[in-house]
N, C-alpha and C positions, 0 to 999 in steps of 0.2 A: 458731882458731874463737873468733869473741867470746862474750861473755855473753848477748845477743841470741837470738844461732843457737845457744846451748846450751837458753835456757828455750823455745825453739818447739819444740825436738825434743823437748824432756821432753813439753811437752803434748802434740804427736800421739802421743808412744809411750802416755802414759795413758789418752787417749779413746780408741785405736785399739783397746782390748781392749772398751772399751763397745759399738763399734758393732757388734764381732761377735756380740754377744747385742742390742742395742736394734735397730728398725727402723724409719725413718719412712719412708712410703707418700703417695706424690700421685699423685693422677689427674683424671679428667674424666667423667660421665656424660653420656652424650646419648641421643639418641633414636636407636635401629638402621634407622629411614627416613627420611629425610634430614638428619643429626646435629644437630641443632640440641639445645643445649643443656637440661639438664633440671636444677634447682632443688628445693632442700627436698626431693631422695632421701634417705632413710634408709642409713647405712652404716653394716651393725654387723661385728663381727668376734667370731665362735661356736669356740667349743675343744670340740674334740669329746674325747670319744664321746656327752655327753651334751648339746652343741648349749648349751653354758653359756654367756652375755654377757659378752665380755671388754673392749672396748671401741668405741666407735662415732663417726660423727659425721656431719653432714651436708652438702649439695653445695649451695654457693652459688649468685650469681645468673648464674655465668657454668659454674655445671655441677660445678666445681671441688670435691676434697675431701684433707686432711690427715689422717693417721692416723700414729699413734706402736703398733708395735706389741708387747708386752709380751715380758719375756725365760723365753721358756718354749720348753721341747722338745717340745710337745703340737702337733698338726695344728691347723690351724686354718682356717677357715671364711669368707669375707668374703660376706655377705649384702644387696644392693642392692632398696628396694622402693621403692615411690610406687602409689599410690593410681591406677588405670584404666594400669598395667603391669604384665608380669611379672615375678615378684623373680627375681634375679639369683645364682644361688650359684658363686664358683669355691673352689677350694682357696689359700688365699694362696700357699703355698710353688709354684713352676713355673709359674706363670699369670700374662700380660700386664696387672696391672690397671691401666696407664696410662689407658688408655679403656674403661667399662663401657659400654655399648649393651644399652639397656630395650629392649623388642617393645612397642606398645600393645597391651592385650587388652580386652578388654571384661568390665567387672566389673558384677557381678548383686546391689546394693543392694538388696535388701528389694523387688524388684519393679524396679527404678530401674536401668537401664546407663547404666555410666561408663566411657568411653571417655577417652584423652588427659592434657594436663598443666593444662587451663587449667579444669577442675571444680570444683578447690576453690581460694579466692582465702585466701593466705598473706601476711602481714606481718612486716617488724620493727617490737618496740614494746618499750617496757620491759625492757631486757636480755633480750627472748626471741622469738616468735615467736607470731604472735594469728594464731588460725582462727574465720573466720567460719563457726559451724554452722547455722545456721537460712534461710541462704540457698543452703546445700548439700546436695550428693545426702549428705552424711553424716547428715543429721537424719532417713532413713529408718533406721536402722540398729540400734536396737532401744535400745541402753541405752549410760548415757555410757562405759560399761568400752569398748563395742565401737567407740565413737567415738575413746577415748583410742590404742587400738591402731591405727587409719591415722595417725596426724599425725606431724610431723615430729620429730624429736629424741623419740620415745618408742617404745620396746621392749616389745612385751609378749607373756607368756609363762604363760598361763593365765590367772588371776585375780587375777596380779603383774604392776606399772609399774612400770617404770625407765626414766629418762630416759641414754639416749647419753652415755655418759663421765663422769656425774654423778651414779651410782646411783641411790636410791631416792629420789625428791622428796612433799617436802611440799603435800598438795591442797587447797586452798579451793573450798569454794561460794555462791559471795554474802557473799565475805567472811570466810566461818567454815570453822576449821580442820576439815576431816575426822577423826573418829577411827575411826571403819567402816566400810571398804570397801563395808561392804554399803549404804550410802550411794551411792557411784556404781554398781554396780552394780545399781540399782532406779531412780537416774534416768533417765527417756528422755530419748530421744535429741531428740526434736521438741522438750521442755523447753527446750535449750540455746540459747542465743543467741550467746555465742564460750568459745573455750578459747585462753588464753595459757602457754605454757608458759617458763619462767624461766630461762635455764641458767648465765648472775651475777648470785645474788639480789644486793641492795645491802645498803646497812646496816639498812636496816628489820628483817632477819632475822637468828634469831644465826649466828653466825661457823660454828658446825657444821652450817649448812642449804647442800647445794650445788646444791638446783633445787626449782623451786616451779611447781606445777600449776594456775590459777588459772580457774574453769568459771563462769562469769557466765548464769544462765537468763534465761529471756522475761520478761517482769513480763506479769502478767494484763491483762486489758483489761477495762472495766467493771466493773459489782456485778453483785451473786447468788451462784449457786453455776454450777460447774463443776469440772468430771472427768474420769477417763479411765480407763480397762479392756481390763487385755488377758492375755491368756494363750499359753501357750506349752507345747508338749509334743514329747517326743526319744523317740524309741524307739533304742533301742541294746543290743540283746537284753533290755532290759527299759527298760517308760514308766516315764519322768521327767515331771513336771508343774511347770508355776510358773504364777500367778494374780497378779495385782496390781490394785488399786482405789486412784485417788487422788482427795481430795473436796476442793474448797476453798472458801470462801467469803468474798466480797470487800464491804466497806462502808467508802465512803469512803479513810482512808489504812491499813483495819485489814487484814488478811489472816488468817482461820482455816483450818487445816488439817489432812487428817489422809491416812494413807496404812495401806494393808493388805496383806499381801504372805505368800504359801504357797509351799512346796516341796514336794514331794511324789512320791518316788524311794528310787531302792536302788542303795547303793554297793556294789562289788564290793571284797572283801575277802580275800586271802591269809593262811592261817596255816600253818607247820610247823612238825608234831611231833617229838621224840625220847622214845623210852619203853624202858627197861628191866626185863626181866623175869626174875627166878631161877627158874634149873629146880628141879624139885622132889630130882634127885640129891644135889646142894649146891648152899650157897648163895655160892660163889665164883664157881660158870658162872653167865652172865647172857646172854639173848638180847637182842638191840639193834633194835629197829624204828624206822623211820622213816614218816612218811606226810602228806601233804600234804590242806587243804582248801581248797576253793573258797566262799566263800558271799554271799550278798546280802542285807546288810543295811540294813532300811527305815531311812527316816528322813523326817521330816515336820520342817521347819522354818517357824515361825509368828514373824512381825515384823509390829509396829503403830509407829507413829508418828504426835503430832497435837502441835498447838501453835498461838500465834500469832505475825505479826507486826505492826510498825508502819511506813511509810517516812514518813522525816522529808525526801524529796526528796534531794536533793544531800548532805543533812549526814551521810545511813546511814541505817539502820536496828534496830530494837529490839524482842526478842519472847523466846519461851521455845517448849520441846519437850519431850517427854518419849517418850522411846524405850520398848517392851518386844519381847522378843526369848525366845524361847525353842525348843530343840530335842528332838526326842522321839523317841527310839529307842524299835523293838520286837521281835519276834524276829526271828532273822536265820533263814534257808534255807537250807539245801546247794545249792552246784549242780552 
């Protein structure tokens, strides 16, 4: 046996213990009526029991998708979604995911059905992937949180973004860095004009940023003022309210603005007790009780926001804000 055929067998005996724990995964998504291939599906990969994001990615222009998946003994979950289909859940381990096959369904936008693959018009741009919002059924959709959750390469999971394989990304709007959610979460969705999402920033960004969320709104049309008002309420064994007012005023290259924004609801809250109690015999015997409560408690959350801007056209933009933000508990309930 030469040197050669010594150092090949080393390496497959080495890697050969890797691939019993590592897994790579390829497939194809189409459409389950007449397979034609489907693009820009979301592909995550969920570890249960508690449906955690382990890794994801998405299906090119020919359907296609790559997944590496993690070395863990936990069940896990492969999850296929797009926007006017129904998501796809198999189990990874026993199940053919060579070919995923979507249903169309018809999805109920804020009043607006979306049916099919060709609704929302998708790019590559800039290391990522640009969604035209303002000429889609997504600009009904309420606020940009609920916009961020259809698009491609992003996961989301309450009132938390993550982008597919690249954790938690960094968001711009109009150029400035987000620091509060409660920021997207209050812009609407008719606001937006596109959202690019990054998934190799360049060098512009530092070295620890591995994705970057970049939401570019309308720019206003003429002077004066204008605004917009809307409200929103949930019953779920008990009403939630939200309220919002936004005011602006345009002259010439200035922009003033201000925004107003209410909550007004009752979170549900678990506490348990343990209580020990000495009998009056001695005080060595101790009776032990346990006992659980339920309760709701209010909460009213109040956010303003006004500033201005200036656009210098092509060269940016320049202005100031000032945020106030406050929460107000009061008493809580039994329930």
């Amino acid at each position: 046996m030469n040197l050669k055929s010594i150092f090949w067998g080393l390496t497959l005996f080495l890697t050969s213990g890797s691939l019993l724990h590592a897994q790579t995964i390829t497939g194809r998504v189409v459409e389950a009526d007449g397979g034609e291939p489907l693009p820009f599906v979301n592909i995550a990969i969920l570890q249960l029991p508690d449906s955690t994001l382990v890794t994801g990615a998405v299906s090119d222009d020919d359907g296609r998708y790559t997944l590496t998946l993690p070395e863990t003994s936990a069940s896990l979950l492969l999850n296929a979604s797009s926007i006017g289909y129904r998501s796809l859940t198999l189990p990874v381990r026993g199940s053919d995911l060579s070919v995923l096959r979507l249903q169309a369904d018809a999805a109920l936008l804020n009043e607006v059905v979306v049916t099919g693959k060709r609704v929302v018009t998708h790019r590559f741009e800039n290391n990522g992937i640009s969604t035209d919002i303002d000429v889609s059924p997504l600009r009904t959709l309420g606020t940009a949180l609920d916009v961020l959750g259809q698009l491609p390469f992003i996961y989301k999971d309450g009132d938390e973004i993550s982008v597919l394989g690249r954790g938690t990304p960094l968001i711009y709007i109009n150029n400035r860095l987000v620091r509060d959610m409660n920021e997207v979460k209050q812009l609407r969705s008719e606001q937006i004009k596109k959202v690019l999402v990054i998934t190799n920033p360049g060098a512009e960004y530092d070295s620890t940023v591995s994705a970057v969320i970049r939401i570019t709104t309308v720019k206003g049309q003429g002077e004066g003022w204008s605004g917009t008002s809307s409200a929103t309420g949930i019953l779920n064994r008990k009403y939630n309210i939200t309220a919002q007012q936004d005011l602006n005023y345009r002259t010439g290259e200035w922009d003033f603005f201000g925004m107003g924004y209410l909550y007004s609801g009752k979170a549900l809250e678990y506490m348990d007790f343990e209580q020990e109690t000495p009998k009056r015999e001695t005080a060595d015997t101790k009776i032990l009780s346990r006992f659980s409560v339920r309760q709701y408690v209010p909460i009213q959350n109040v956010y303003a926001r006004g500033g201005f801007n200036k656009s210098f056209g092509d060269e940016g933009n320049f202005g100031a804000r000032y945020t106030f933000s406050r929460t107000i508990p009061q008493m809580a309930g039994l329930y």
